[in-house]
C-alpha positions as CSV (number, residue, x, y, z in Angstrom):
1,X,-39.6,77.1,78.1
2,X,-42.9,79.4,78.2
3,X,-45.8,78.4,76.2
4,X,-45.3,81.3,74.1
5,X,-42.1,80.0,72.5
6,X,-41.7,78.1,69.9
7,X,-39.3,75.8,67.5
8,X,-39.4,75.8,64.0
9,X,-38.4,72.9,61.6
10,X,-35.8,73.6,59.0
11,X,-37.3,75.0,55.5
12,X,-35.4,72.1,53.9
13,X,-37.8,69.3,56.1
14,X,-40.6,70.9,55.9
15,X,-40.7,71.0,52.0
16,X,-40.0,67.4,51.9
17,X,-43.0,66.8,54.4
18,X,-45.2,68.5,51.9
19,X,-43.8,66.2,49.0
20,X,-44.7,63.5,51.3
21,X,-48.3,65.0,51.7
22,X,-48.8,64.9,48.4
23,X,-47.7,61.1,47.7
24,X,-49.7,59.8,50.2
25,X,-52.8,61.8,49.1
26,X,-51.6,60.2,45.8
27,X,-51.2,56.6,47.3
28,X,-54.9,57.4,49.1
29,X,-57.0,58.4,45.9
30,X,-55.8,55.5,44.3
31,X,-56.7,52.8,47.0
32,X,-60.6,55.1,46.7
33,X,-61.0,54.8,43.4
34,X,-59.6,51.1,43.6
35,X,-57.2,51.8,41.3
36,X,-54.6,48.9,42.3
37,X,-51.7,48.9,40.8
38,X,-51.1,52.5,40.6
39,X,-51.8,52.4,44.4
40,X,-49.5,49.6,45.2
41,X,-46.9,51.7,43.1
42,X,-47.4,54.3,45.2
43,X,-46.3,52.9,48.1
44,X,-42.8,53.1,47.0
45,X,-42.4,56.7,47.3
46,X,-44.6,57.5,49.8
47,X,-42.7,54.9,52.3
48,X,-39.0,56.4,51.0
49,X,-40.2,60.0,51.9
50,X,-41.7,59.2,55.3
51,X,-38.5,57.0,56.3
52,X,-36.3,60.3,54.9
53,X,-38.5,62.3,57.1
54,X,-37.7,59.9,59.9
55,X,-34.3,59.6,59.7
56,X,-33.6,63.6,58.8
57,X,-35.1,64.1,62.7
58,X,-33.3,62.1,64.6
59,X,-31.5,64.3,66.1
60,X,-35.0,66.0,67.8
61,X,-36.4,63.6,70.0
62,X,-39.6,65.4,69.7
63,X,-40.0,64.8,66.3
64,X,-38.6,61.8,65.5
65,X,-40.9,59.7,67.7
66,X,-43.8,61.3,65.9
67,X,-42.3,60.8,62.7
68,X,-41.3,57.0,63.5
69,X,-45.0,56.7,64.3
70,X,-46.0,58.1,61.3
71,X,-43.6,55.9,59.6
72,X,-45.6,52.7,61.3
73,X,-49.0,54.4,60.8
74,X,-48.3,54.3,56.9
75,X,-47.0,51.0,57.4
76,X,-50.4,50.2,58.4
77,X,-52.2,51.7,55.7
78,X,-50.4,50.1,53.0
79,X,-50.8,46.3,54.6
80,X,-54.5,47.2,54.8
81,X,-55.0,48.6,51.2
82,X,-52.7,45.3,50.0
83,X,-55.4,43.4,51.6
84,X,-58.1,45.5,50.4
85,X,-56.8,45.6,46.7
86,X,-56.0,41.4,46.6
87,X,-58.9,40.1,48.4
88,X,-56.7,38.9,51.5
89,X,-58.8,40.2,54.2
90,X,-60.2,37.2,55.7
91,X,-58.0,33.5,56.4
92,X,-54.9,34.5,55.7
93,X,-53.3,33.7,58.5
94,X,-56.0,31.8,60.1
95,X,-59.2,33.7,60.5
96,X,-57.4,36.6,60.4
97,X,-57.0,39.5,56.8
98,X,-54.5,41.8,56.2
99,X,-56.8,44.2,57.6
100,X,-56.6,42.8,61.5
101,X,-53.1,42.3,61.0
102,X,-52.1,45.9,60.3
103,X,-53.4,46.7,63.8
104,X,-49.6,45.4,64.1
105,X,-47.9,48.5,63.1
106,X,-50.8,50.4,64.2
107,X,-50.5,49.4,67.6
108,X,-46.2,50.3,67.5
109,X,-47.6,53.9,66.2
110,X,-49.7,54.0,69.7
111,X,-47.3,52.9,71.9
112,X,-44.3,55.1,70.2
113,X,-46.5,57.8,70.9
114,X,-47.9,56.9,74.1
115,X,-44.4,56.8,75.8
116,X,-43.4,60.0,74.6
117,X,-46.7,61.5,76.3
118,X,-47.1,59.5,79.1
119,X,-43.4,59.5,80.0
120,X,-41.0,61.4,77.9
121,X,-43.0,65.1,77.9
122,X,-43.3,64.8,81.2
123,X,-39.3,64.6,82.4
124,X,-38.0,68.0,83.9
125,X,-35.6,69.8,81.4
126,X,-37.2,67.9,78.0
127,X,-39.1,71.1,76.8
128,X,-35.5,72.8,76.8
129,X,-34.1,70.0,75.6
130,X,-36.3,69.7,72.1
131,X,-36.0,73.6,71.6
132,X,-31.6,72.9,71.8
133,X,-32.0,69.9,70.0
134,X,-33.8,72.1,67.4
135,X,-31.8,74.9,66.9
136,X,-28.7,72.4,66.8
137,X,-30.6,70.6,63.5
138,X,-31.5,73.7,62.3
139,X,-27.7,75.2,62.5
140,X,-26.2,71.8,61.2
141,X,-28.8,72.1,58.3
142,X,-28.0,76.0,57.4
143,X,-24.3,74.9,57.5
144,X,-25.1,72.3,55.0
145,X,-26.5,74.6,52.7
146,X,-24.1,77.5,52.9
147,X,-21.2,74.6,51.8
């Protein structure tokens, strides 16, 4: 693969990332303006979408490791707004908030991500692999919507 080329993403993913945009912009506004239980509410969708998003690319390595990422990242979010909206930053669990303890999921994110760049990018044939893996999802997906 040249670094010309490139792979798209079905239509049908993409609009569903968009909707997942939106409700975490949604879930995000509402932890600013410390508006709790709207926020908390909020977490619902915004967790469904991003695990739909996860599980509709698992067949592209690629993308599914970033998505699964995601998926921890907003994880991560939501334990620290919880903590944020409830007052359970500090002793919680001993001198420790929800806050420290979303570097949890923050820290799976990292190292999710940090094998795919430190070991999975970098194995001959995996460029070509993610471009097949890609126009396989995208065929099963046009296949899909033509039954």
């Amino acid at each position: 693969m040249n670094k010309n080329e490139a792979y798209n993403i079905p239509f049908k993913y993409r609009r569903i990332e968009n909707l997942h945009i939106l409700l975490w912009l949604i879930k995000d506004a509402c932890w600013a303006l410390n508006l709790k239980y709207p926020g908390m509410l909020m977490i619902i969708p915004t967790m469904i979408v991003a695990v739909l998003i996860t599980y509709q690319t698992r067949k592209i390595t690629s993308e599914f490791i970033h998505n699964l990422a995601v998926d921890f990242w907003i994880f991560a979010n939501c334990t620290w707004m919880t903590g944020e909206f409830f007052s359970l930053e500090e002793n919680l669990v001993g001198p420790y908030g929800l806050r420290q303890l979303s570097l949890i999921p923050f820290s799976i994110g990292l190292i999710i991500l940090g094998y795919y760049y430190l070991f999975l990018i970098h194995k001959k044939g995996f460029q070509k692999k993610i471009v097949t893996q890609t126009e396989q999802a995208i065929g099963e997906v046009d296949g899909l919507d033509k039954n």
